[in-house]
C-alpha angles and dihedrals in degrees: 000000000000115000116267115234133188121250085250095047086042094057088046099059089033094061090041094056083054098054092047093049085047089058114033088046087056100052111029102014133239095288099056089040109100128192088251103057087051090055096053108124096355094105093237143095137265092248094041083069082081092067089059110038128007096234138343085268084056089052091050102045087055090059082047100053099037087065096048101083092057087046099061088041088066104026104037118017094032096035118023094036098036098084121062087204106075100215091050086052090049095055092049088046094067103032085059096047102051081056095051080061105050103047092025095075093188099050093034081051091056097048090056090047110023087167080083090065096043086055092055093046094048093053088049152037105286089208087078086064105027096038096044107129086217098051103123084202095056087045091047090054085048088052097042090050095043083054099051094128090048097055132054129291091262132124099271087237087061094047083048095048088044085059088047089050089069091039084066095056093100099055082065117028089108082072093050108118082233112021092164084071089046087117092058088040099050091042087054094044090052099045076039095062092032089062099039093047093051135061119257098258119234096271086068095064097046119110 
C-alpha cells in the first residue's frame, strides 16, 4: 500500500517534485533526469513518486502547462494581437518570443531539444498539449488562419516553420561571420520575414 499523505503534506511534496523537475529539466534534460534525482529532499521514495505523477514526462508536461498560460499572456495576447496592422503583430511576435526563450529556461529548453517534447507526447495524450485553450501555438496557428487574405499565398505550416526558423537564430548566432552584430542582424531578419510573410498593404500601390 502507498503511503497516505494529508492534503497539506500532499501540496508540499508536491511543490517540491515540481521545483526539482523545474530545475533539473532545465539543466540536464528529461533523459538524464532519474527518479531519483526528482525525490531528492522531498522525504519520500522513489516509488512513492508514483503517488504523485504518473511518470517524469508527467511531471514535465505539468511545468509546461503551468507556464502556458503566461506564455501566451507576453507572446500572443500582448504581442501578436496588439497591433491592428499584421506585420507589426508579427514583428512583436517574435521579438517577443525570442525573449520568452531566453529568460523562460524550460521553454527555451524545449526550443534547443524538442526530442524532449516528442517523449512526452508520445507518453501521453498529446490533446493535453495541442488542445490546451492557453497554447500560444495553437493560438498562433488561430490567428495565422483568421488572416489568410493578409499573408502570402503559402501553406500556413510553411508560413509557421518560416516563424520557427528565426526562432532558431539563437541557437546559432556564435557561427554567425559577425556575431557581435547578431542584434542588428536578428532586428532585419525579422522585419525581413515580417515583410516577406504579409501582403503590401494598400498604401504601397498608391501613386
Amino acid at each position: 500500500m502507498p503511503p497516505a499523505f494529508s492534503a497539506e503534506e500532499r501540496a508540499r511534496i508536491t511543490g517540491l517534485l515540481l521545483d526539482n523537475g523545474r530545475r533539473l529539466f532545465t539543466t540536464q534534460g528529461l533523459r538524464k533526469t532519474s527518479l531519483e534525482d526528482l525525490v531528492a529532499g522531498t522525504g519520500i521514495a522513489k516509488s512513492t513518486f508514483y503517488v504523485f505523477f504518473d511518470s517524469k514526462e508527467a511531471l514535465y508536461l505539468e511545468l509546461m502547462l503551468a507556464q502556458m498560460a503566461e506564455v501566451k499572456r507576453k507572446v500572443i495576447d500582448h504581442a501578436l494581437l496588439s497591433e491592428s496592422d499584421i506585420r507589426a503583430g508579427l514583428r512583436r511576435f517574435l521579438h517577443a518570443t525570442l525573449a520568452e526563450l531566453e529568460s523562460n529556461p524550460l521553454y527555451g529548453r524545449l526550443m534547443t531539444h524538442p526530442e524532449e517534447m516528442d517523449a512526452v507526447i508520445r507518453k501521453l495524450d498529446p490533446a493535453r498539449v495541442t488542445q490546451a485553450q492557453e497554447n500560444p501555438v495553437t493560438a498562433l496557428a488561430a490567428f495565422l488562419a483568421q488572416h489568410d487574405e493578409d499573408l502570402v499565398n503559402a501553406d500556413p505550416d510553411v508560413i509557421t516553420g518560416v516563424l520557427q526558423a528565426v526562432l532558431l537564430m539563437p541557437m546559432h548566432r556564435n557561427r554567425l561571420a559577425t556575431p557581435d552584430l547578431y542584434p542588428k542582424i536578428l532586428d532585419l531578419l525579422i522585419d525581413v520575414v515580417a515583410t516577406g510573410l504579409t501582403q503590401p498593404s494598400e498604401d504601397a500601390h498608391v501613386g
